[in-house]
C-alpha positions, 0 to 999 in steps of 0.5 A: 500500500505504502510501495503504491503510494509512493509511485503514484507521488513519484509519478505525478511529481514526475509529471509536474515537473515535466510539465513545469520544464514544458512551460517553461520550453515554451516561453524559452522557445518563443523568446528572440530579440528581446520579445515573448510571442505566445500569440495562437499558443492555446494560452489558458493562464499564464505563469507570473513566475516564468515571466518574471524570470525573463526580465530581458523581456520587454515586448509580449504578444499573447493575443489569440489564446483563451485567456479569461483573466491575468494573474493578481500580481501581473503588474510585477512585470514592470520591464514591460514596454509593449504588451498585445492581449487583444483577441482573447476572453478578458472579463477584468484586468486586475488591480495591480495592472496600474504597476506597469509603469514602463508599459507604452503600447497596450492592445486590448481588442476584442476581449470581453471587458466592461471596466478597467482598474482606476489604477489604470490612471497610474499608466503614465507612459502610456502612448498607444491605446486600442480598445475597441471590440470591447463591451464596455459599460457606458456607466464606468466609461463614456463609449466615446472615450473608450471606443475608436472611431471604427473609419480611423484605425491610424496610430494617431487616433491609438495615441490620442485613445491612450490620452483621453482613457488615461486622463478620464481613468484618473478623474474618476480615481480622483473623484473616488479618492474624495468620495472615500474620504468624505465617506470616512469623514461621515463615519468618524463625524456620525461615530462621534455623534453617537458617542456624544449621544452615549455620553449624554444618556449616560450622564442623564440615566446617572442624574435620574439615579441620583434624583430617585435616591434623593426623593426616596430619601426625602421621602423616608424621612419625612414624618419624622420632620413633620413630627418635629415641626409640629412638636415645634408649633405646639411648643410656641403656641404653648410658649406663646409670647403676647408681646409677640403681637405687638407692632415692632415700633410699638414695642421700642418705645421705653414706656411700653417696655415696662408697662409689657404683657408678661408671658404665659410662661412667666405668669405660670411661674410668678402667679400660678405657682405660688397660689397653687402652693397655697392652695395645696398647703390650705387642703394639708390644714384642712386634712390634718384637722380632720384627722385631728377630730378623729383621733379625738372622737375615738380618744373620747369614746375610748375614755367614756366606754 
């Protein structure tokens, strides 16, 4: 099982590398004077590996293959001058395409494309353009800036394309780059707002808590403020002071001063007191006496019997 195993591992290793050494034949064997002419190889994908390490490269033609799309880092390819890719299945360029800051011919006819990478604005040597056979979306891209007159097929109207597409590619990179950013500020400006708002929720929940404690602390404690106060009123209505109801300039003048009202209390303690001593001192007498009648009736009857 383990002796199958190990054949069938040789043998796709075996295959693998066999096939790696066929493409790599195939780019070597199509290279001269410095150009790749892979044009009606039956391409289906292509080895970002293998070109690179062809730097001398500077001219590929790949056209009439069935390629659908290009490797994600193709844009490492930036010895690039010249690159044919029309008559073949593109659906998109990837973004790193905008990297091949060498590349000044680009032929693109007859793809399948609809847009192009905004990073397409970043092809600067870019001098000879050809677009056309392409179904592009006017919403992306005006089809009179895309698309050649189709009577004018000079390299004069291929260098003009490569102008007016590139300048166009790079407003509409422009136009995003501030509408990222008025869409981040936004963000951060709403991201505060709803902070602020939290912090003033907070802050009120904190307020309506410290109120609701309060009142019930009020609340708590009072009947037994009530019950003071009453104490307090039944206090000065007994403590009453009739001088109290006297006008204020009234009661300055020095002649009022000793002709005053005396108060409750003072007329209890000055007049009430004493009589009521009296009185009890009186009903003492009146006791001892008949007590006294008492004794002496029962001395009487004693002495008589």
């Amino acid at each position: 099982m383990t002796r199958d195993k190990r054949k069938s591992n040789k043998k796709y290793s075996s295959s693998s590398s066999s096939s790696s050494k066929t493409r790599k034949s195939i780019y070597q064997e199509h290279v001269s004077d410095g150009e790749l002419d892979l044009s009606m190889t039956n391409q289906s994908s292509l080895s970002i590996k293998d070109l690179v390490a062809l730097p001398q490269i500077t001219v590929v033609d790949i056209s009439l293959n069935q390629l659908t799309h290009l490797p994600h880092n193709f844009g490492m390819l930036h010895h690039l001058v010249s690159l044919d890719l029309s008559k073949n299945a593109l659906e998109e360029l990837p973004e790193s395409f905008g990297d091949l800051i060498n590349l000044s011919k680009l032929d693109l006819l007859g793809n399948s494309l609809r847009k192009l990478p905004l990073s397409f604005g970043n092809l600067k040597s870019l001098r000879w353009l050809d677009l056309n056979k392409n179904p592009w979306d006017p919403e992306f891209i005006p089809l009179d800036i895309a698309i050649n007159p189709s009577s004018d097929t000079s390299d004069k109207e291929r260098r003009q394309c490569a102008k007016r597409v590139c300048s166009y590619i790079r407003e509409r990179k422009e136009q995003a780059e501030m509408l990222a950013e008025k869409i981040l500020e936004d963000l951060t400006r709403q991201k505060a707002k709803s902070e602020a708002k939290k912090r003033r929720n907070r802050a009120r929940r904190e307020r309506q808590r410290e109120g609701s404690t309060a009142s019930s602390n009020t609340i708590s404690s009072g009947p037994q403020q009530h019950g003071a106060i009453s104490g307090d009123d039944n206090h000065a209505q007994t403590l009453h002071d009739p001088n109290d109801d006297v006008p204020q300039h009234i009661s300055k003048d020095p002649i009022f001063n000793k002709l005053q009202i005396p108060s409750q209390e003072s007329f209890i303690s000055k007049c009430c007191f004493p009589l009521l001593m009296s009185i009890a001192g009186v009903l003492v007498v009146i006791k001892v006496f008949e007590l006294h009648s008492v004794l002496r009736d029962s001395v009487l009857k004693m002495l008589f019997d």
